[in-house]
DRENDO-1510 file (C-alpha; in Angstrom, 1 decimal, always signed):
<recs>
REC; n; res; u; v; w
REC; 1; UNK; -11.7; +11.6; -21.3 .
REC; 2; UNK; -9.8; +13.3; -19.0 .
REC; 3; UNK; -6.0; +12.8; -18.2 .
REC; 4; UNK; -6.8; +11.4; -14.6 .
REC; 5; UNK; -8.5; +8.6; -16.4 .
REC; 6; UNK; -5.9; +8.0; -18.6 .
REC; 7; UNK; -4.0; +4.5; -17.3 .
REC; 8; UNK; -0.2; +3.3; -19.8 .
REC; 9; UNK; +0.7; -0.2; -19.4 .
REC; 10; UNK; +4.3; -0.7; -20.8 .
REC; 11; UNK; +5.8; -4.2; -21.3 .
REC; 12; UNK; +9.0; -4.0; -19.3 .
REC; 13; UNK; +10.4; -8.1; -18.8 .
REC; 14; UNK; +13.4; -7.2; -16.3 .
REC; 15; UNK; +15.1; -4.8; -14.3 .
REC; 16; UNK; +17.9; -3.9; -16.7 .
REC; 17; UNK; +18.5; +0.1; -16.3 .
REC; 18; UNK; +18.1; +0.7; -19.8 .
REC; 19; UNK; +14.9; -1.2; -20.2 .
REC; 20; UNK; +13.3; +0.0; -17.1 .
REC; 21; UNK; +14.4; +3.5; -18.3 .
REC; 22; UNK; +13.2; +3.5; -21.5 .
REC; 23; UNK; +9.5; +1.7; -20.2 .
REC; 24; UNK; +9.1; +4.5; -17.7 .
REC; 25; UNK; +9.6; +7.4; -20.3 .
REC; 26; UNK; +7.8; +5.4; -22.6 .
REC; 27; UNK; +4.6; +5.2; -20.3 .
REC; 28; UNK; +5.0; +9.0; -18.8 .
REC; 29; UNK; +5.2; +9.8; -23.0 .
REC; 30; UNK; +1.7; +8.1; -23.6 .
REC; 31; UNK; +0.3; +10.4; -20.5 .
REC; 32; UNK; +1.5; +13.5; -22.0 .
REC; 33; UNK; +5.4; +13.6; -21.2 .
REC; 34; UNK; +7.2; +14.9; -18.5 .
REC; 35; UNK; +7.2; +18.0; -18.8 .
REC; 36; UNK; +3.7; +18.1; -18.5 .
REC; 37; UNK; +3.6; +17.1; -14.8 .
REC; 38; UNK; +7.3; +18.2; -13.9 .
REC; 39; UNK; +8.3; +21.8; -13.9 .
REC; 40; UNK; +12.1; +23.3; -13.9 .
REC; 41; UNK; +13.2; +23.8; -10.0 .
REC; 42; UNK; +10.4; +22.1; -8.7 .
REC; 43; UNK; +11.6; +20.0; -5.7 .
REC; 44; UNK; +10.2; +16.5; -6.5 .
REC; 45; UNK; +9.4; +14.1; -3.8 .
REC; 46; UNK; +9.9; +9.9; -5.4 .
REC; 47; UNK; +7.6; +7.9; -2.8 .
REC; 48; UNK; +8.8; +4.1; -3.2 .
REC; 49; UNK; +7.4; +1.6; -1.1 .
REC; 50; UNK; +10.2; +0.7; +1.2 .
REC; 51; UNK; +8.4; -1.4; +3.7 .
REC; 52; UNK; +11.5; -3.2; +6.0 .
REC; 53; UNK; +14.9; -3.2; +5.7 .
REC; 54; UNK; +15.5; -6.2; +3.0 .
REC; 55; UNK; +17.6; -6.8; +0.4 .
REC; 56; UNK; +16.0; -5.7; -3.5 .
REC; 57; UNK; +16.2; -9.8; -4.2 .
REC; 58; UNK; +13.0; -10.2; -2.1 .
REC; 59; UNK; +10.8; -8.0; -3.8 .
REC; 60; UNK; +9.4; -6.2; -1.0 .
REC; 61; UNK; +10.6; -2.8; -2.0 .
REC; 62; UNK; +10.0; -1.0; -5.3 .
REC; 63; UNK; +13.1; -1.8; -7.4 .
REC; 64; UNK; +16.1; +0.2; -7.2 .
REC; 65; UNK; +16.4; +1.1; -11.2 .
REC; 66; UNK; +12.8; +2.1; -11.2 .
REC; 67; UNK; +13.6; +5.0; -8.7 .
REC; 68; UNK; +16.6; +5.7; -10.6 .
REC; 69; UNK; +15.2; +5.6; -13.4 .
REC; 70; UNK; +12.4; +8.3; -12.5 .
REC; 71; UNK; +15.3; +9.9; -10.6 .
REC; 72; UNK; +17.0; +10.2; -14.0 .
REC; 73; UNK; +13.8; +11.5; -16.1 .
REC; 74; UNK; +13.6; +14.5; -13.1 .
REC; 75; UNK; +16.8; +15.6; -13.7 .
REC; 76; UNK; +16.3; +15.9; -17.5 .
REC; 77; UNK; +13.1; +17.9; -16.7 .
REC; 78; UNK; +15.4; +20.2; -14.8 .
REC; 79; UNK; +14.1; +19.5; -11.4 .
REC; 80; UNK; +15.3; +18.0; -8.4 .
REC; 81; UNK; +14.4; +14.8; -7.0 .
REC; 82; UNK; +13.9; +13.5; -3.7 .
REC; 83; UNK; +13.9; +10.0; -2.2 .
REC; 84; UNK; +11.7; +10.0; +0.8 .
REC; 85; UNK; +10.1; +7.0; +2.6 .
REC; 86; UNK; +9.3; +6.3; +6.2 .
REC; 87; UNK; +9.8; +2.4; +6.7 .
REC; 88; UNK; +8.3; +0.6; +10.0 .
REC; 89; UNK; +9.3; +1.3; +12.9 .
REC; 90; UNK; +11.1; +4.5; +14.5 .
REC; 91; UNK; +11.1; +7.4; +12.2 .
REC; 92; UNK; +15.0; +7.8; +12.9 .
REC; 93; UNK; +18.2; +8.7; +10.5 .
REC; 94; UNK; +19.4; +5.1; +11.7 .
REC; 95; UNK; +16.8; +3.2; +10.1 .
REC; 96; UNK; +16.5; +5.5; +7.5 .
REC; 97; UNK; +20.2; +4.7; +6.9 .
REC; 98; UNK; +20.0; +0.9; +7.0 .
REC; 99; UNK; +16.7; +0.8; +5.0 .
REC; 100; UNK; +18.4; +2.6; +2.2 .
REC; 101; UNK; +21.5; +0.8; +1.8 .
REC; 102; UNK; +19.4; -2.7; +1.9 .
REC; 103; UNK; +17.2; -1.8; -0.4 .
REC; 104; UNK; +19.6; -0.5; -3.1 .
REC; 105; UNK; +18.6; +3.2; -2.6 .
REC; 106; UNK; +21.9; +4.0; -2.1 .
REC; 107; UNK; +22.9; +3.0; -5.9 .
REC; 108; UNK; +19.8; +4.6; -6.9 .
REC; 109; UNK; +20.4; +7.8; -5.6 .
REC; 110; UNK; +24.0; +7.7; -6.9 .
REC; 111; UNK; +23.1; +6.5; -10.5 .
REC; 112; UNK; +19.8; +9.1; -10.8 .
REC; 113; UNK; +21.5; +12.3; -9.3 .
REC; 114; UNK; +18.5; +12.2; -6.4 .
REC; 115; UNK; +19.1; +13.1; -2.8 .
REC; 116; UNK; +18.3; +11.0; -0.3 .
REC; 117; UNK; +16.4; +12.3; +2.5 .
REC; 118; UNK; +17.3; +11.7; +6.3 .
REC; 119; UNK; +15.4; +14.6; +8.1 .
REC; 120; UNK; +12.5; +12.6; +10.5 .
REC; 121; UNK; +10.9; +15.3; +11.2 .
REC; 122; UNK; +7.0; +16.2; +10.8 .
REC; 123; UNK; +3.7; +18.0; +10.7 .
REC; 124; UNK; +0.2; +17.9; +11.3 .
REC; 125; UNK; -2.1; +19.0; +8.9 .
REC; 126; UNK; -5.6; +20.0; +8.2 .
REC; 127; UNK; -7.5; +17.5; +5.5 .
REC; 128; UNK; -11.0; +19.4; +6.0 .
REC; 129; UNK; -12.5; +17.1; +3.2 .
REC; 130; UNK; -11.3; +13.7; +5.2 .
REC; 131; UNK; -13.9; +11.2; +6.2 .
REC; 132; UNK; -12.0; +9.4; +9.2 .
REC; 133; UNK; -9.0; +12.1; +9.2 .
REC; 134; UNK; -9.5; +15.5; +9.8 .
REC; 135; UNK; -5.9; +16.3; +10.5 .
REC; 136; UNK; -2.7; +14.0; +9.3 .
REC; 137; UNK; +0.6; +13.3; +10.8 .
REC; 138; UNK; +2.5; +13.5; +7.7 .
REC; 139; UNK; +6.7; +13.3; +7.1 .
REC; 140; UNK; +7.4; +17.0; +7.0 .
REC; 141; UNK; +9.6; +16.7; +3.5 .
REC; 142; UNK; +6.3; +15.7; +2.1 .
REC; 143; UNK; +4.2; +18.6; +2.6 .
REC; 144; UNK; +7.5; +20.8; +1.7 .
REC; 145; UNK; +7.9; +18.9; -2.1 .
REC; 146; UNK; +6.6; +20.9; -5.0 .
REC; 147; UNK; +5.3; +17.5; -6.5 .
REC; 148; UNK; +5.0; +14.1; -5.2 .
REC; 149; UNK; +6.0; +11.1; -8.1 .
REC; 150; UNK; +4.2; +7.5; -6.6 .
REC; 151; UNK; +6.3; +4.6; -7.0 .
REC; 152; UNK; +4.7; +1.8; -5.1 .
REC; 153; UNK; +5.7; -2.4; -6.2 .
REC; 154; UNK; +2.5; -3.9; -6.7 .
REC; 155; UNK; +1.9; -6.7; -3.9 .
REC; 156; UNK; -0.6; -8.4; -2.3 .
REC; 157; UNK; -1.8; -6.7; +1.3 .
REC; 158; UNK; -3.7; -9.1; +3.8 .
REC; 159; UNK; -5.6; -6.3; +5.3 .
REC; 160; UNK; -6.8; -4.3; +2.0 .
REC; 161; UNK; -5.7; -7.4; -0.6 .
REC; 162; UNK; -3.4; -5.2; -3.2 .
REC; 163; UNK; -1.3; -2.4; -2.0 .
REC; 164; UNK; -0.5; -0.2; -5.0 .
REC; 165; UNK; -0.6; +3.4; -5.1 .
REC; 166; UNK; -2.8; +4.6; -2.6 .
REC; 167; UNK; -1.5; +2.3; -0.1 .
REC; 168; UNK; +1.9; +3.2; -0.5 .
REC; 169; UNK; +1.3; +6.6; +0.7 .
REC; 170; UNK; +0.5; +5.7; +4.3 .
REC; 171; UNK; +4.4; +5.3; +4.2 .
REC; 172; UNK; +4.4; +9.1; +4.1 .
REC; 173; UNK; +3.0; +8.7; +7.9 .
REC; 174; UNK; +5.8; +8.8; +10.2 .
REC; 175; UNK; +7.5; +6.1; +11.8 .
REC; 176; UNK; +5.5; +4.5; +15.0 .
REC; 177; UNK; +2.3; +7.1; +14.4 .
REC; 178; UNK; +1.2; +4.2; +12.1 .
REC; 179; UNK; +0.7; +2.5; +15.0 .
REC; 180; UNK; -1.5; +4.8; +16.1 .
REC; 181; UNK; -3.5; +5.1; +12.8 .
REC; 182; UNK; -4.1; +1.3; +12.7 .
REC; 183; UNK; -5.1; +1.2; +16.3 .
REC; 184; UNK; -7.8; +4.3; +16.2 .
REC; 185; UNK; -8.8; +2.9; +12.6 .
REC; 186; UNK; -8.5; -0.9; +13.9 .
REC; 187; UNK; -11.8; -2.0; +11.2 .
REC; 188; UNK; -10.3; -2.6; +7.9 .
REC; 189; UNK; -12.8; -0.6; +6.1 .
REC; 190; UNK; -12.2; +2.4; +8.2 .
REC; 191; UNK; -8.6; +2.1; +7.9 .
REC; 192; UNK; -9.0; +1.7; +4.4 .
REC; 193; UNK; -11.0; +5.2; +4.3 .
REC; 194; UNK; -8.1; +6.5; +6.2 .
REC; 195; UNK; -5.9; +5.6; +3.2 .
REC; 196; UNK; -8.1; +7.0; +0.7 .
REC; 197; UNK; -7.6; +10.4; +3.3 .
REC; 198; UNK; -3.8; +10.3; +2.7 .
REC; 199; UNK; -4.6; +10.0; -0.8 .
REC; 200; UNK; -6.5; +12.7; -1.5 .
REC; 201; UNK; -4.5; +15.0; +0.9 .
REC; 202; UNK; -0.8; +14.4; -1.0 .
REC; 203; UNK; -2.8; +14.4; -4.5 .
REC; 204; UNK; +0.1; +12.7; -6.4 .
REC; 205; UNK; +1.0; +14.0; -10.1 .
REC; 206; UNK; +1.9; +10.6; -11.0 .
REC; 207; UNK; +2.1; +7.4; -10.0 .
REC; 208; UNK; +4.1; +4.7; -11.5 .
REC; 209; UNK; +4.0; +1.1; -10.5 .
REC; 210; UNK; +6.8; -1.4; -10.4 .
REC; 211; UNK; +4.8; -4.3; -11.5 .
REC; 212; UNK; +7.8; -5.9; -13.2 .
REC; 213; UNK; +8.2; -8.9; -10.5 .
REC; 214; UNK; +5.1; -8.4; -8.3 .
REC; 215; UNK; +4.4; -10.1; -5.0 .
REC; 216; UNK; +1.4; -13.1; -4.8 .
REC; 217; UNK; +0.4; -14.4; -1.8 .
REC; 218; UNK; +0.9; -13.9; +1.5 .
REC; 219; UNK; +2.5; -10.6; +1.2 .
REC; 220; UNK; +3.6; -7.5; +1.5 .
REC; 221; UNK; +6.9; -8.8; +2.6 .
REC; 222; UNK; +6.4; -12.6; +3.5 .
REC; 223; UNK; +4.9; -13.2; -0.1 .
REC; 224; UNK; +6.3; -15.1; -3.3 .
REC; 225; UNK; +7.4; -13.6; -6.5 .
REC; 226; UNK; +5.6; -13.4; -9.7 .
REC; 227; UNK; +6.9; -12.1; -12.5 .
REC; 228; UNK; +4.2; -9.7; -14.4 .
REC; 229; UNK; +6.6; -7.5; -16.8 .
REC; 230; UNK; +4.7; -4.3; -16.7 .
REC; 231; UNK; +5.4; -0.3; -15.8 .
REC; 232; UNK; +2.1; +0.8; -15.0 .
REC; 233; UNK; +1.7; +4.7; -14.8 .
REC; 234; UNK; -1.3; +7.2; -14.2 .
REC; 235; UNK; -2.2; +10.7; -12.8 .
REC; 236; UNK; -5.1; +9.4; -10.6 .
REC; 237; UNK; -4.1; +7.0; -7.9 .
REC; 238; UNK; -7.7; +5.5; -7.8 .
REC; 239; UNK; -7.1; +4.7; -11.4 .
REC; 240; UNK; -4.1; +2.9; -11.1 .
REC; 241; UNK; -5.1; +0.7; -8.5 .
REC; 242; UNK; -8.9; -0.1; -11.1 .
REC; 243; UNK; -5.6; -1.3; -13.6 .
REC; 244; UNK; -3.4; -2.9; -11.5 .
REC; 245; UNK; -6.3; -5.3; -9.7 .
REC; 246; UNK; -7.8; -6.2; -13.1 .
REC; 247; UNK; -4.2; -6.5; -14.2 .
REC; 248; UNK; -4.0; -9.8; -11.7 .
REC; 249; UNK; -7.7; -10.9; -11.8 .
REC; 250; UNK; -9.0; -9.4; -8.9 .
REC; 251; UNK; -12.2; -7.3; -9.1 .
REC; 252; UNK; -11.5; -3.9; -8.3 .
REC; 253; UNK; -14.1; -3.3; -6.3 .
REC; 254; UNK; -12.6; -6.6; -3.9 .
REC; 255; UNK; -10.1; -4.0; -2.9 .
REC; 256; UNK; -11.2; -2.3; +0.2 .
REC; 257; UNK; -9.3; +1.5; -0.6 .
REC; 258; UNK; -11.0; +1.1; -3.5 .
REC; 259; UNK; -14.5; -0.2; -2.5 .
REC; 260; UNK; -14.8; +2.5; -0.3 .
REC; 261; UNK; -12.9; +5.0; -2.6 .
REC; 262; UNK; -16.3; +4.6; -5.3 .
REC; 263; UNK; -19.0; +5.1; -2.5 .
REC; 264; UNK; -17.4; +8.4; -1.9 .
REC; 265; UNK; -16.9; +8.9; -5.7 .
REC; 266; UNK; -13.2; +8.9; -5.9 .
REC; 267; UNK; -13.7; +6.0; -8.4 .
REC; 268; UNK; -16.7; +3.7; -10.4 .
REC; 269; UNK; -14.1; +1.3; -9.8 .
REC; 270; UNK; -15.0; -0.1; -13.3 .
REC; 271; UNK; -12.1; -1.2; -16.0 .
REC; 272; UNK; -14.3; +0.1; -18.4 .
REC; 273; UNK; -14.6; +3.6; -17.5 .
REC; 274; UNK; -10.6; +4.0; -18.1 .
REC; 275; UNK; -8.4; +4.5; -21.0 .
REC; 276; UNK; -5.7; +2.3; -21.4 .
REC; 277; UNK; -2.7; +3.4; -23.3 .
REC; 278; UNK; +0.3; +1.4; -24.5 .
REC; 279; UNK; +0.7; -2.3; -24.9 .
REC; 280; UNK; -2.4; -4.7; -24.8 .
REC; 281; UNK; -3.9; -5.0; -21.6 .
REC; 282; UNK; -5.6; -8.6; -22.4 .
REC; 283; UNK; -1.9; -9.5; -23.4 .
REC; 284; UNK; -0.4; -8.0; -20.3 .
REC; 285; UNK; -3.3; -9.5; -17.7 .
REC; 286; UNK; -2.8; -12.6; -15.4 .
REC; 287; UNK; -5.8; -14.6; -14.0 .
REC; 288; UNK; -4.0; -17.0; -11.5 .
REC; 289; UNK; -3.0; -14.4; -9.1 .
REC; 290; UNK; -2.8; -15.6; -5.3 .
REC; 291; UNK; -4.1; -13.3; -3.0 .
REC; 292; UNK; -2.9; -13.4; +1.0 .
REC; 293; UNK; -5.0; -15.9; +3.3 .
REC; 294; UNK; -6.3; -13.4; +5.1 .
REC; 295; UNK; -8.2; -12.2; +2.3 .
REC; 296; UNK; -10.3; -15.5; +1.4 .
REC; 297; UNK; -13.3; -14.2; +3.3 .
REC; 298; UNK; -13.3; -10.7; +4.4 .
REC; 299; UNK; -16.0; -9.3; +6.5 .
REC; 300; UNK; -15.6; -5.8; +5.4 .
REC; 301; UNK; -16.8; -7.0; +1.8 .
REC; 302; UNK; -20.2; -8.9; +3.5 .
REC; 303; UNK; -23.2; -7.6; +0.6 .
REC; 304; UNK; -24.5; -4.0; +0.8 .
REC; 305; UNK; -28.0; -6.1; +1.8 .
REC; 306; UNK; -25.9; -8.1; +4.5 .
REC; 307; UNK; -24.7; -5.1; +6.1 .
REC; 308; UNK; -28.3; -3.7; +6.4 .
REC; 309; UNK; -29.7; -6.7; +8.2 .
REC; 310; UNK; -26.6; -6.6; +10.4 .
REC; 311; UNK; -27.2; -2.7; +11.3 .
REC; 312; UNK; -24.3; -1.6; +9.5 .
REC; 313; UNK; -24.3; +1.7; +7.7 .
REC; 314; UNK; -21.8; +2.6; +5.0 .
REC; 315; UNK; -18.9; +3.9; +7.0 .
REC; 316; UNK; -18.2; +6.4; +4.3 .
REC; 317; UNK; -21.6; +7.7; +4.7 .
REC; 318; UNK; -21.2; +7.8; +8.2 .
REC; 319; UNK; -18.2; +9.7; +8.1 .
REC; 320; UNK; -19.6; +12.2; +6.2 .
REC; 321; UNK; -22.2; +12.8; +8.7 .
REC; 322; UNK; -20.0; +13.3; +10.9 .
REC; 323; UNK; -20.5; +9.9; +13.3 .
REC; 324; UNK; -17.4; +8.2; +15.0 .
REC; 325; UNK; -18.3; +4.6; +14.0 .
REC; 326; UNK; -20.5; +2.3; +12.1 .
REC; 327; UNK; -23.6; +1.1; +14.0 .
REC; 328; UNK; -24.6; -2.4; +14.9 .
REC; 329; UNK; -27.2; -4.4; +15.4 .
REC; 330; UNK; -27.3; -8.1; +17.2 .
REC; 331; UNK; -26.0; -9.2; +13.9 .
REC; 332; UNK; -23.4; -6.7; +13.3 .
REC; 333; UNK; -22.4; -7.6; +16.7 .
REC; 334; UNK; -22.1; -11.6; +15.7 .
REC; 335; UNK; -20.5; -11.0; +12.3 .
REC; 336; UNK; -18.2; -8.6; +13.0 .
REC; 337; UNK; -17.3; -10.5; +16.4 .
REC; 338; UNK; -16.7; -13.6; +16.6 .
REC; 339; UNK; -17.8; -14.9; +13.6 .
REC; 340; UNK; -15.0; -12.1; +11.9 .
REC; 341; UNK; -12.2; -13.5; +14.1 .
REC; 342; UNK; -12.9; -17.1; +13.3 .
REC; 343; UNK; -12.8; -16.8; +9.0 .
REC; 344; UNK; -10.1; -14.4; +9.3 .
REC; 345; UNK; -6.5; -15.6; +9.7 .
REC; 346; UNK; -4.6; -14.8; +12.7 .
REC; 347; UNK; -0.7; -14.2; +13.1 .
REC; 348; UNK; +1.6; -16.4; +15.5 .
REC; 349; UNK; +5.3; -17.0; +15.7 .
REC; 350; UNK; +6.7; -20.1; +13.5 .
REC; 351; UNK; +9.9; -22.0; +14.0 .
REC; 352; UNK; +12.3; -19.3; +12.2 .
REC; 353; UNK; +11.4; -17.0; +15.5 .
REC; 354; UNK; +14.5; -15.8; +17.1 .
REC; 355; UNK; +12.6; -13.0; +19.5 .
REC; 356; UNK; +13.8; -9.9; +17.8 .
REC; 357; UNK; +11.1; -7.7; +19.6 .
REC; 358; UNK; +9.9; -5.9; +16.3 .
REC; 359; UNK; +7.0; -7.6; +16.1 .
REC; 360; UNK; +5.8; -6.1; +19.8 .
REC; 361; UNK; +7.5; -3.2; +18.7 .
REC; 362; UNK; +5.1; -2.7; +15.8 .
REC; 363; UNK; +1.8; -4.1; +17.7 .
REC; 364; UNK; -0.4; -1.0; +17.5 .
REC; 365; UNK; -2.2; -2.7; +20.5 .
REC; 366; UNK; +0.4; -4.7; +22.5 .
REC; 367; UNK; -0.5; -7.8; +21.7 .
REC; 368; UNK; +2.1; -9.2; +21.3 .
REC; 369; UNK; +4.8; -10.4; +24.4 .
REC; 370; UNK; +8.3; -12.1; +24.0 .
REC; 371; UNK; +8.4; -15.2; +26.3 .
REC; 372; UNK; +11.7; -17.3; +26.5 .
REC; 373; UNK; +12.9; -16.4; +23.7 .
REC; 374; UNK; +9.7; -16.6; +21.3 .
REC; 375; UNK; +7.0; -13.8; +20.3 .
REC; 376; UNK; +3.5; -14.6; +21.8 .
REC; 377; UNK; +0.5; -13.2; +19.9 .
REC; 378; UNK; -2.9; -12.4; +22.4 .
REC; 379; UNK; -5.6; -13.9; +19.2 .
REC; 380; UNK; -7.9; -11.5; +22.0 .
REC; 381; UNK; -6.6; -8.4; +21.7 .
REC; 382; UNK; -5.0; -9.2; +18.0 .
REC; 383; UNK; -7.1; -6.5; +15.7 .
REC; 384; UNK; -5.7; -8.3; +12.7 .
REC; 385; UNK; -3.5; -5.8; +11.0 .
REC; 386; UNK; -0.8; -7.9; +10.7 .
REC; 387; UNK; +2.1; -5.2; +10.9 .
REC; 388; UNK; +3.9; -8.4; +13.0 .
REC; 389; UNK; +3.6; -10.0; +9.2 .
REC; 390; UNK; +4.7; -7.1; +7.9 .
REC; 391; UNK; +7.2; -6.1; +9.3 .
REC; 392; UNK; +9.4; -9.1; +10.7 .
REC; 393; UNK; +13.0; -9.1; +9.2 .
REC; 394; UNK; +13.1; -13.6; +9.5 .
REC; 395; UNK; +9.1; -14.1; +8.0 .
REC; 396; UNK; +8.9; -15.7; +10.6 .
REC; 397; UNK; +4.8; -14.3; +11.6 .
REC; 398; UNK; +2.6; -17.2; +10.0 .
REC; 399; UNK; -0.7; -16.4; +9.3 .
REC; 400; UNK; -3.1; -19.4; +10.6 .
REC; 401; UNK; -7.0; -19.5; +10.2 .
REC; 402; UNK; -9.1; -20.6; +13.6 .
REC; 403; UNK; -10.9; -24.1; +13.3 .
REC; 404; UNK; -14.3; -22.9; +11.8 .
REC; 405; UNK; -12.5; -20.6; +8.9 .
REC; 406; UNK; -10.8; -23.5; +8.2 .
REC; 407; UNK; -14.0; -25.6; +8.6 .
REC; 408; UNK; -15.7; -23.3; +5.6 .
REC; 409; UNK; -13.2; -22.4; +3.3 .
REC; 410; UNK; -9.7; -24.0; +4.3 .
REC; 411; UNK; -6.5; -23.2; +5.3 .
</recs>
């Protein structure tokens, strides 16, 4: 068994410094200790999820004593850590400034000796070996690091249905060229191999998820909070994600990075073909997990057989041959048309609306208008991302399904 596929699952019940601490050293210990992946003088790169500008209470952001914490176990190693994250919306050293002092990135910085990074600028890169991204816009601090240390907050995603570590590091694209990502990769499975891209570009050396108070639900920010009690830690970010959706009932293989991650054999996807190391995983594992309503019915997970009668290929096969798109037959066409848009849930403006902007901001295709006051969503050019969700500092973006989805499998 090889270290990649080595997974620890530490018990940690709240988000005392000490405890957090001790369950991250505990769970980097059962991969081999810290030294083993972190090397004197390296420059080391901590990756949280830092999503929006909101306060640590909400859960949107990986926990402030978890970075510390990791910030903390860097230093001892005798290298020096990095916190580095490109939130939504302009890449700029405003936002960056806000976002960290919101989240509690400030105090984590302070209390684990890490620096906290404001440069916004960038690079392109070549990623030969990508399927749908042959060169990435990448934060430039993040090619620079000697090592990169994952720390995503494990939460529900209405476009992939779990982000965890491999989602996290599309927050290593800068600022508003996420728009562009999500609008030139606007099918969710394609997206989703643009995520595995980023992935296997930064190559992680660890990952380590904040699953102490997870997010069920309609998240990643407009969710509700669920406490799990778990530092979950691995070398391979495929791995992790296996854990981490077994860890909350789902089937691995329901997440989309990670369904397309085994047809390109990132991954079997399979529980079973992991070690687990540290406390119980049976003990540990939830079964009642909500995911987002987006995700009840998502026609990027039709049956292999399905997809043949609808003229779909396998996009990761496609990719590899080179081939811009997926093809489709007069079925494809249907199913991915207008039967797509009527069983999955689109976004519109509630009552807690104030006309901010930052959802048209965000709109990777301008969908989105604000009219007397109120943000407008066009359900015809709407590609269903749902950065608006995402990314809206009053949750105010609900997520409704159209009168057939609601017809065949509620609200």
């Amino acid at each position: 068994m090889t270290e990649r596929r080595i997974i620890s699952l530490v018990r940690c019940p709240e988000y005392d410094l000490d405890s957090v601490y001790a369950a991250i050293r505990r769970s980097i210990d059962l991969l081999g200790g810290v030294s083993a992946f972190i090397k004197p003088g390296q420059r080391v790169l901590l990756k949280p999820n830092l999503l929006r500008p909101a306060s640590q209470d909400r859960g949107v952001s990986t926990h402030p004593t978890v970075v510390a914490a990791v910030a903390k176990l860097v230093n001892e190693a005798g290298a020096h850590p990095v916190i580095v994250e490109s939130p939504g919306g302009p890449f700029s050293p405003a936002l960056l400034k806000l976002t960290y002092r919101k989240t509690g990135m400030l105090w984590a910085a302070e209390v684990g000796g890490a620096e906290l990074n404001y440069s916004v600028e960038s690079v392109q890169v070549s990623h030969p070996k990508g399927y749908v991204l042959r060169r990435l816009d990448l934060v430039k601090p993040a090619v620079e690091a000697d090592a990169v240390i994952n720390l995503p907050k494990l939460k529900t995603h209405n476009l992939t249905k779990l982000t965890v570590a491999v989602k996290n590091l599309f927050g290593l694209v800068p600022g508003l060229l996420k728009m562009s990502y999500h609008a030139k990769l606007q099918d969710a499975r394609r997206f989703s191999e643009g995520l595995n891209d980023i992935a296997t570009y930064v190559k992680p050396t660890l990952n380590i998820v904040d699953a102490v108070v997870a997010m069920e639900g309609n998240g990643p920010s407009g969710g509700d909070l669920r406490q799990l009690g778990v530092i979950i830690a691995g070398v391979d970010p495929f791995a992790v994600d296996v854990v981490s959706a077994a860890l909350v009932g789902f089937d691995p293989l329901s997440i989309l990075t990670t369904r397309m991650a085994a047809a390109r054999g990132l991954t079997t996807g399979r529980l079973e073909d992991l070690e687990l190391v540290g406390d119980p995983f049976e003990a540990l594992r939830v079964s009642d997990f909500r995911p987002g309503a987006a995700t009840a019915i998502d026609p990027g997970l039709l049956p292999r057989g399905l997809l043949a009668l609808a003229g779909e290929s396998d996009v990761s096969a496609e990719a590899a041959e080179g081939q811009s798109r997926p093809r489709q037959g007069w079925f494809g066409r249907l199913a991915y048309g207008w039967l797509s848009r009527q069983l999955v849930v689109v976004p519109g403006a509630g009552d807690k609306c104030i006309g901010c902007g930052q959802c048209a901001k965000s709109c990777p295709v301008g969908a989105i208008e604000i009219v007397d006051g109120k943000a407008h969503m066009d359900t015809r050019k709407c590609i269903r991302c749902y950065c608006c969700h995402e990314l809206c500092p009053e949750e105010a973006v609900e997520l409704h399904r159209p009168w057939l989805g609601r017809l065949l499998i509620g609200r």
